[in-house]
C-alpha positions in Angstrom: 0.0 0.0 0.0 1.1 3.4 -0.7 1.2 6.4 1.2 -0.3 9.7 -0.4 1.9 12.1 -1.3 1.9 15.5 0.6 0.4 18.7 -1.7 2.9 20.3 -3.6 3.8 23.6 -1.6 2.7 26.8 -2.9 4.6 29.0 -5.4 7.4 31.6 -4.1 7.0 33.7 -6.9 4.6 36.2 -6.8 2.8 35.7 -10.0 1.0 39.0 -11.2 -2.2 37.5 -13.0 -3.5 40.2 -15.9 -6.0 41.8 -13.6 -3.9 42.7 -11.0 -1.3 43.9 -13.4 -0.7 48.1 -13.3 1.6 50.3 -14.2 5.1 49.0 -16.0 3.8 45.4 -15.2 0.7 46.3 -17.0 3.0 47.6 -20.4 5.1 44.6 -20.2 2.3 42.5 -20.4 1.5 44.5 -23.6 4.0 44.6 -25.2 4.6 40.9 -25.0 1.0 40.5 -26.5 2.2 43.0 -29.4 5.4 41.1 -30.3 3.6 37.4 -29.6 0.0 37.9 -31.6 -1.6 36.2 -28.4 -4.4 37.8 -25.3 -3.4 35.3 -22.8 -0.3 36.1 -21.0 1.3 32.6 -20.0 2.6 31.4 -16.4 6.0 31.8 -17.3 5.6 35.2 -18.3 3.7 36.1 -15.5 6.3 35.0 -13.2 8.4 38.1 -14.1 5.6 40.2 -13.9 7.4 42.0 -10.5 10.3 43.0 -12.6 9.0 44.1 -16.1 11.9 46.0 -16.8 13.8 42.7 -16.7 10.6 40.9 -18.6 11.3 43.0 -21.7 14.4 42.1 -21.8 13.2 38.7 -21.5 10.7 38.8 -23.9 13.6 40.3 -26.5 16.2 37.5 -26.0 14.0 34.5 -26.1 12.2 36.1 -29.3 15.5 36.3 -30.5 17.3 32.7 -28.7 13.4 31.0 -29.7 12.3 32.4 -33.0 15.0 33.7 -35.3 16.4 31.6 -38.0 19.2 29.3 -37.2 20.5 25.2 -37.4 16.4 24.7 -36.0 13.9 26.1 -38.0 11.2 27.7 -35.8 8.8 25.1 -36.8 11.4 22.4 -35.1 12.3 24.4 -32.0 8.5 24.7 -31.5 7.6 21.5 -31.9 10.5 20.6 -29.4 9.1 23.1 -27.1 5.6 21.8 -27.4 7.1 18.2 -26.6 9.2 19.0 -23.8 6.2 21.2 -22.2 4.0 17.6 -22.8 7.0 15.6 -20.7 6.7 18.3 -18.0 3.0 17.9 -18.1 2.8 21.9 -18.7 0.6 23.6 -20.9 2.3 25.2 -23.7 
C-alpha cells in the first residue's frame, strides 16, 4: 500500500495574473501580447511580472534565442518546445 503524497507547496514567486497587473507590469504584459500575436499572457511570463523591466528584456532574448532563423527552423524548436512542455505535463 502506498502512502499519499503531501500537496505540492505553494509558489514563491509572486505571480502577477492580468487583472492585478498596473503600471510598467501592466506595459510589459502589452507589449509581450504586441510582439507574440496572443491575449493570454502565460505562467512563465507572469512570473516576471514584479520586474517588467527585466521581462522586456526577456521577452527580447528569447524572441530572439526562440524564433529567429538558425541550425532549428522555428517550426522544429516549437515542436520541441511543445514536446518537452507535454513531458513536464505543462501547458504550452
Amino acid at each position: 500500500m502506498t502512502e499519499p503524497k503531501p500537496p505540492k507547496p505553494p509558489t514563491k514567486i509572486r505571480v502577477t495574473e492580468d487583472h492585478e497587473a498596473t503600471g510598467d507590469t501592466a506595459a510589459a504584459y502589452d507589449y509581450w501580447r504586441a510582439g507574440s500575436g496572443r491575449t493570454q499572457v502565460p505562467g512563465i511570463i507572469k512570473c516576471f511580472g514584479a520586474r517588467p523591466d527585466f521581462l522586456r528584456q526577456m521577452v527580447d532574448f528569447s524572441n530572439t534565442i526562440h524564433f529567429s532563423e538558425g541550425h532549428l527552423s522555428r517550426r522544429h524548436k516549437e515542436m520541441i518546445a511543445s514536446y518537452v512542455s507535454y513531458l513536464n505535463r505543462c501547458p504550452y
